[in-house]
C-alpha positions as CSV (number, residue, x, y, z in Angstrom):
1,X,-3.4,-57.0,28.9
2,X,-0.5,-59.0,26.8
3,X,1.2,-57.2,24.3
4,X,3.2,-58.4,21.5
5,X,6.8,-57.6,22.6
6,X,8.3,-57.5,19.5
7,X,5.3,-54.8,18.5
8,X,6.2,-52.7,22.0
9,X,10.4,-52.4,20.7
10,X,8.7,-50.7,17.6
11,X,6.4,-48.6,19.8
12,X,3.3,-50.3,18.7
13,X,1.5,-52.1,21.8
14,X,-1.3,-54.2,20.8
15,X,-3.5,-55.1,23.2
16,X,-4.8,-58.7,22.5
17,X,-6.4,-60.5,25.3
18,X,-4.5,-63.3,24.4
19,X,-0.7,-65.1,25.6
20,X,0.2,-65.7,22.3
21,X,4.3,-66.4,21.5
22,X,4.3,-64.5,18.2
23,X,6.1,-65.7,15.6
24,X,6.8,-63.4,12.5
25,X,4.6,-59.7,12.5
26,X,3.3,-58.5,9.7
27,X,1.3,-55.5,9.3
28,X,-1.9,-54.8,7.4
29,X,-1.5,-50.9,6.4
30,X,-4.0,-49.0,3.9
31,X,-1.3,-47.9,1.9
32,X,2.4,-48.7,1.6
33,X,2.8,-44.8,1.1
34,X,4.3,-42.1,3.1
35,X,0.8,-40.7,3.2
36,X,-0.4,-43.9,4.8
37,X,0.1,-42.4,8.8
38,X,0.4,-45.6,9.6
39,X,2.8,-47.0,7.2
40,X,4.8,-44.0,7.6
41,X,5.2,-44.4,11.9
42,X,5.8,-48.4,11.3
43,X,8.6,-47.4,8.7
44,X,9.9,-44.6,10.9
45,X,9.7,-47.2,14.0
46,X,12.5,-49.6,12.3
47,X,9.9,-52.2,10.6
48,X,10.5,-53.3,7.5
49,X,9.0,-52.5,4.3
50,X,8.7,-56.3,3.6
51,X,6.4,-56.6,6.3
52,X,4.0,-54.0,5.1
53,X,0.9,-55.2,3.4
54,X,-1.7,-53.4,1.6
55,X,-4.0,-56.0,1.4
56,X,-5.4,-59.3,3.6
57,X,-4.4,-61.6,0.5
58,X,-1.1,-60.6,0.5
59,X,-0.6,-60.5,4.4
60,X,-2.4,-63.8,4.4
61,X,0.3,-65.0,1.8
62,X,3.0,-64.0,4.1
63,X,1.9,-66.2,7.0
64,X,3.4,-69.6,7.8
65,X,1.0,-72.1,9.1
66,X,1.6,-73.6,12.9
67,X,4.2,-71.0,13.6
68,X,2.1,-68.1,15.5
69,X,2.4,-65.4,13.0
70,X,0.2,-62.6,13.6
71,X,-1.3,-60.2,11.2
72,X,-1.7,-56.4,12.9
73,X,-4.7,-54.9,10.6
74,X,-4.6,-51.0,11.7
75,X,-8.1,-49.0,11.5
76,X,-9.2,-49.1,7.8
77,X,-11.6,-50.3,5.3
78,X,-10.4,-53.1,3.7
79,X,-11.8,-54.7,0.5
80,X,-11.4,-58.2,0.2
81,X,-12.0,-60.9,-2.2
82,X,-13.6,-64.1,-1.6
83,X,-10.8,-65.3,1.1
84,X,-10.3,-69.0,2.6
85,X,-8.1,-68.8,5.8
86,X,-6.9,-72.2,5.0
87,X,-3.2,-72.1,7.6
88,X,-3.8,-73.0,11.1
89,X,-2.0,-71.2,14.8
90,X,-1.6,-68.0,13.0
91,X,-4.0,-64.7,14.2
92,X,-5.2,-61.7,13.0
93,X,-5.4,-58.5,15.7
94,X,-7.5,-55.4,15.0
95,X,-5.3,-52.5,16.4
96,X,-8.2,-50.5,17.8
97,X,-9.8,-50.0,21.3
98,X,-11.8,-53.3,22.1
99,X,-15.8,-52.9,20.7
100,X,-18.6,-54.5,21.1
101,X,-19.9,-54.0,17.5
102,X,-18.4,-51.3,15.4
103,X,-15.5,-52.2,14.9
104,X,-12.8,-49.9,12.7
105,X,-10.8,-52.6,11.8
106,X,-13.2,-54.0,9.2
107,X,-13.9,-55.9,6.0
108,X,-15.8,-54.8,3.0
109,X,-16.2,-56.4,-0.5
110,X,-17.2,-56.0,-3.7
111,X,-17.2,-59.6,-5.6
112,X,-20.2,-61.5,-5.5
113,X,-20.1,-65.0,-3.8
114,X,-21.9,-67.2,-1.9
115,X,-19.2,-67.5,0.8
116,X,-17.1,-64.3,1.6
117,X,-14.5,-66.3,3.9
118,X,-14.4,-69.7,4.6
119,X,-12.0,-70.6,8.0
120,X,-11.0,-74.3,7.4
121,X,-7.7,-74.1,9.3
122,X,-7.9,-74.6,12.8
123,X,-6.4,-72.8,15.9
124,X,-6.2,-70.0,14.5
125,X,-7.4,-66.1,16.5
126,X,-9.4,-63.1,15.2
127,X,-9.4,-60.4,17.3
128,X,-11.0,-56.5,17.3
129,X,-12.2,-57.4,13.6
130,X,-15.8,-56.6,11.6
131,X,-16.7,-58.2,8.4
132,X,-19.3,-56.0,6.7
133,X,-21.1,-58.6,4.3
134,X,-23.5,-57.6,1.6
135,X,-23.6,-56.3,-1.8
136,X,-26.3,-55.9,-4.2
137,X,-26.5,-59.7,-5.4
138,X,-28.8,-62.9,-4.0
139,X,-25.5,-64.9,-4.3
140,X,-24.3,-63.2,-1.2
141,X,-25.3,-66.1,1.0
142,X,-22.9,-66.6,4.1
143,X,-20.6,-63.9,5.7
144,X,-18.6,-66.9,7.1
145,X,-18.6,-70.2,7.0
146,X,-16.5,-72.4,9.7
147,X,-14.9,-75.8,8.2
148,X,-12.0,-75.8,10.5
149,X,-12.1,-76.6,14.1
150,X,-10.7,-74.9,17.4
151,X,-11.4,-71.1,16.0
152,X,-11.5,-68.6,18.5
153,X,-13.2,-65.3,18.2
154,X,-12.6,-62.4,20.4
155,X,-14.4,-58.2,20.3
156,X,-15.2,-59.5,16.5
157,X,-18.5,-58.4,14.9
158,X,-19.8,-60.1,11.8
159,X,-21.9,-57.2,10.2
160,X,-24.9,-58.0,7.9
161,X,-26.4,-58.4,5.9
162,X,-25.8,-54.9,5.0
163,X,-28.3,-54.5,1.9
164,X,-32.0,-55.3,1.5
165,X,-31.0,-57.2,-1.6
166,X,-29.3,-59.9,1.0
167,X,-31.9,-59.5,3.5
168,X,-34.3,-60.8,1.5
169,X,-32.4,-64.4,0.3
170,X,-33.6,-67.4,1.5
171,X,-31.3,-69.6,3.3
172,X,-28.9,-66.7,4.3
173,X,-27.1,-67.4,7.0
174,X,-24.5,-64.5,8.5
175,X,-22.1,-67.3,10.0
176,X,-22.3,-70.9,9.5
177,X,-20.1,-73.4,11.7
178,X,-19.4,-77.2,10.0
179,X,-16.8,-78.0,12.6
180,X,-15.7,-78.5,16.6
181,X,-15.2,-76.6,19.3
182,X,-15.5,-73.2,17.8
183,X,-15.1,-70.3,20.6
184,X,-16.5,-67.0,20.6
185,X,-16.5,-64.1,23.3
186,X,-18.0,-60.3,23.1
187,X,-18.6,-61.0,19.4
188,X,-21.9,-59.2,17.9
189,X,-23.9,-60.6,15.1
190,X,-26.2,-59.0,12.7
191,X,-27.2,-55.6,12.5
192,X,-30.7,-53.7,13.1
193,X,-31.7,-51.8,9.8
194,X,-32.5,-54.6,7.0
195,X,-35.0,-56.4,7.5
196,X,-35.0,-59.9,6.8
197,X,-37.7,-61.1,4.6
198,X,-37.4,-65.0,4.2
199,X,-36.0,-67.9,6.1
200,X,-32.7,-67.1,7.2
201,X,-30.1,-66.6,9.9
202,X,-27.7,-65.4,12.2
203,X,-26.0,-68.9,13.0
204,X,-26.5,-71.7,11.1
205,X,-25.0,-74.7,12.1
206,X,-24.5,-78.6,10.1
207,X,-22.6,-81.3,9.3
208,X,-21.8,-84.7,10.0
209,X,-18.7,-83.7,12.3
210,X,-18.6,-82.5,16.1
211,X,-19.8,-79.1,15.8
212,X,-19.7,-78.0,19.1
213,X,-19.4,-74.3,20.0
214,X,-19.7,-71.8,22.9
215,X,-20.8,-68.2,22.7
216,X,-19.9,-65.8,25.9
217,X,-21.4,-62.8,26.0
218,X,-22.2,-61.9,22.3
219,X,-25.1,-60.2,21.3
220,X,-27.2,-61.0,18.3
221,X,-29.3,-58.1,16.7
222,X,-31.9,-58.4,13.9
223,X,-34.1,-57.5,11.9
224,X,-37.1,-59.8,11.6
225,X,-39.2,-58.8,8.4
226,X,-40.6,-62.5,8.2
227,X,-42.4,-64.5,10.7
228,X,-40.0,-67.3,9.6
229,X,-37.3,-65.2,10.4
230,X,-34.4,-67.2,12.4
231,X,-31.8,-66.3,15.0
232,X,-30.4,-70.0,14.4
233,X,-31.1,-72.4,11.7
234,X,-29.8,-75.7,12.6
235,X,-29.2,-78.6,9.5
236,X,-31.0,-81.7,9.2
237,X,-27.9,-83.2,9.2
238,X,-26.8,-82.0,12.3
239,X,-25.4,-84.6,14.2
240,X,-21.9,-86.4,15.9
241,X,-22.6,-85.5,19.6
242,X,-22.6,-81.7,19.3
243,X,-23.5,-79.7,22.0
244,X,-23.6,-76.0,21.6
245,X,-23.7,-73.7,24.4
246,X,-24.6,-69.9,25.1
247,X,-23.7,-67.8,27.9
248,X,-24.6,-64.0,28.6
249,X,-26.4,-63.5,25.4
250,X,-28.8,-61.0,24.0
251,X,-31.1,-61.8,20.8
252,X,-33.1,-59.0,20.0
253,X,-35.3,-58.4,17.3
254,X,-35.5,-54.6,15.7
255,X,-38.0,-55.2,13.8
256,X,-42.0,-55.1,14.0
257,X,-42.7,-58.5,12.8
258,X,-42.1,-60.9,15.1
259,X,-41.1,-64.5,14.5
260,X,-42.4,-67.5,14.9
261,X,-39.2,-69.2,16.6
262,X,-35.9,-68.3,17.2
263,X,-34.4,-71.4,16.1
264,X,-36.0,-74.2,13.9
265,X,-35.0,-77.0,15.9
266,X,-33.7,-79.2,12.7
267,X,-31.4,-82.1,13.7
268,X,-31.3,-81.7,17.1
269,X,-32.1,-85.0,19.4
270,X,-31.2,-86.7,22.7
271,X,-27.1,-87.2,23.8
272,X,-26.2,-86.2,20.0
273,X,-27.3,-82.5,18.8
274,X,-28.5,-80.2,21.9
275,X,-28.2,-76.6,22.6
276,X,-27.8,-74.7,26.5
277,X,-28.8,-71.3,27.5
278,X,-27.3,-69.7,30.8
279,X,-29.0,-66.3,31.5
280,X,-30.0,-65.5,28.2
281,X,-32.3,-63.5,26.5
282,X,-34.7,-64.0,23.5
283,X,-36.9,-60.7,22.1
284,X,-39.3,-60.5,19.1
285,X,-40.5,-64.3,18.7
286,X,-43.5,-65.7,20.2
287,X,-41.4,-69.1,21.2
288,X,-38.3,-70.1,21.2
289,X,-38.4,-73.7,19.6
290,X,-41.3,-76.0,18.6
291,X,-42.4,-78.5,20.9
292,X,-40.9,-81.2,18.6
293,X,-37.7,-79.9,19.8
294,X,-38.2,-78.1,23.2
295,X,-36.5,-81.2,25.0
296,X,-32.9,-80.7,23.6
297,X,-33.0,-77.0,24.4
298,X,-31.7,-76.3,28.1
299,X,-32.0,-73.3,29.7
300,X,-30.3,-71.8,33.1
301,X,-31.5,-69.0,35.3
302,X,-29.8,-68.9,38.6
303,X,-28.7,-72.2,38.1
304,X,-31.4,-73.9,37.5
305,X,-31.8,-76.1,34.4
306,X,-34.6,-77.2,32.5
307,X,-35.8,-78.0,29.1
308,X,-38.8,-75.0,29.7
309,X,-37.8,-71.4,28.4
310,X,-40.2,-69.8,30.9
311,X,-38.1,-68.8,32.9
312,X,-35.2,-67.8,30.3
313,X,-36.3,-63.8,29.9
314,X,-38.3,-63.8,26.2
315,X,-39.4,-60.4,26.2
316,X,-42.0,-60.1,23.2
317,X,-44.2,-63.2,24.4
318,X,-44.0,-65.8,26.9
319,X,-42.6,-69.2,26.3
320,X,-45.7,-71.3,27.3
321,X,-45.4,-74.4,25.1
C-alpha cells in the first residue's frame, strides 16, 4: 500500500497501488457544505477550502499538467458533462475500498453525446473509479474513447450501457482506444442486464497510430441480444505494429443469444495488428474469430502458444475452426 503523505498529515490515507510523488491535492467532495461529511472532516482536518471541489470540471480545472497532481474523488455520484482529460502525469483516486466492478466512486450524466470522456493526454492514472454510461438517446455511442497514449487503469469499471435505448445502437462501443501502450489491471467492462441488440462492443480499437494495450485480470460482462454481438470490434484501419495483449480475463456472455464471434477480426494481419490471450476465457459465442483472422489471434494455456483457441476455455461451444 502507498499512501499519499500529504493526504495521511490530514488524516486521510488513500490507498492507491501506485508510487506516485504527488504534486498539489485536490479533493472532489459532493458538496462544499458543512452537511457534506466529507467536506466538513477535510475542512476540520486543516485543508483548504480552495481545494474543495464540487464537481470533476472544476477539480479538473484546478490541475496542472506534468506536475503529479492528484484528484481524491470521495464516494458519490457525480454528474458530469461531456469531459476531455486533455493534461497529462496528473491522476484521479477513488477513495473507497478497492472493487472489482461496483465501484462508489462513480460517474453519471445527463447530456447526450457521442463521447462522454475522451482521454487524449497521456500518463495520466485512474484509480477505484466507475463511469456509468447511458441515457435515453442513440447518440450515446462511446463511454470512453482513448486518444492519448501511456493511460493506466487500475480497480476502474466502465459501466454500460446502462439503458436499452444504448444497448440497441449500432456501432456502440463502451471503450474505444486510438493510441499506445494503454494499461489496464482489475478493470471490469460492461454490465449483465441490457441486452445488446446490434453490432457493438466492449472494446473497440483503431487508428493509424500504435495502439497497443494490455489487459490483466479484467473481466468483461455482457449482454448478447444479437448474434452479431461483439466483445471487441477492431477498425479496418487498424494498423502501425499494434499488438494487444490479454492476461487473466473472463468474457462472459449473460445473455441467451449467443454470438457469432467475439471479435470481428477487422484490420488485423501478420507483424502489424495481432492480439494474445494467456489463460483466458471466452463464454456465449460459438467461435472466437473467423478463419480469415484466426492466424493473428494467439492463445496461451500453460504456456503453450498457438494460433488455435481449442484449448483457450470457450465455454458455450468449442472453438473447432
Amino acid at each position: 500500500m502507498t499512501d499519499f503523505s500529504d493526504l495521511m498529515s490530514n488524516g486521510v490515507p488513500v490507498d492507491t497501488g501506485l508510487a506516485l510523488g504527488v504534486g498539489k491535492v485536490k479533493y472532489l467532495v459532493g458538496t462544499k457544505a458543512s452537511t457534506d461529511a466529507y467536506y466538513d472532516l477535510l475542512i476540520s482536518r486543516g485543508v483548504s477550502v480552495a481545494d474543495c471541489y464540487a464537481g470533476i470540471a472544476d477539480a479538473y480545472t484546478a490541475l496542472v499538467t506534468n506536475r503529479n497532481d492528484t484528484i481524491v474523488m470521495y464516494p458519490q455520484n457525480d454528474v458530469a458533462a461531456a469531459t476531455t482529460w486533455a493534461k497529462s502525469n496528473s491522476h484521479l483516486v477513488g477513495a473507497s475500498p478497492r472493487a472489482h466492478g461496483y465501484n462508489p466512486c462513480y460517474f453519471t450524466h445527463t447530456a447526450d453525446q457521442d463521447v462522454w470522456w475522451t482521454i487524449s493526454g497521456s500518463n495520466n492514472t485512474f484509480t477505484n473509479v466507475r463511469w456509468q454510461h447511458g441515457g435515453t438517446s442513440v447518440t450515446n455511442a462511446h463511454c470512453m474513447e482513448i486518444t492519448g497514449s501511456t493511460n493506466r487503469f487500475f480497480g476502474c469499471h466502465f459501466d454500460g450501457p446502462e439503458t436499452t435505448t444504448e444497448a440497441g445502437v449500432a456501432g456502440y462501443d463502451l471503450v474505444k482506444i486510438s493510441n499506445e501502450m494503454s494499461y489496464f489491471e482489475n478493470c471490469s467492462f460492461g454490465n449483465p442486464w441490457n441486452a445488446m441488440t446490434q453490432q457493438s462492443a466492449l472494446l473497440g480499437f483503431t487508428g493509424n497510430k500504435n495502439c497497443t494495450s494490455h489487459f490483466k485480470d479484467c473481466t468483461f460482462t455482457k449482454n448478447f441480444g444479437s448474434v452479431s454481438a461483439l466483445y471487441i470490434h477492431t477498425y479496418q484501419s487498424l494498423n502501425g505494429g499494434c499488438h494487444i495483449s490479454f492476461d487473466n480475463c473472463i468474457f462472459q456472455n449473460t445473455g441467451t443469444t449467443t454470438g457469432t464471434y467475439a471479435i470481428d477480426g477487422y484490420g488485423l494481419n501478420t507483424n502489424n495488428a495481432m492480439m494474445s490471450f494467456n489463460n483466458c476465457s471466452f463464454s456465449g459465442v460459438t467461435d472466437v474469430v473467423a478463419s480469415t483472422y484466426e492466424a493473428y489471434l494467439w492463445f496461451s494455456n500453460n504456456g503453450t502458444y498457438s494460433a488455435n483457441a481449442q484449448t483457450n476455455g470457450l465455454a458455450a461451444n468449442p472453438d473447432v475452426s
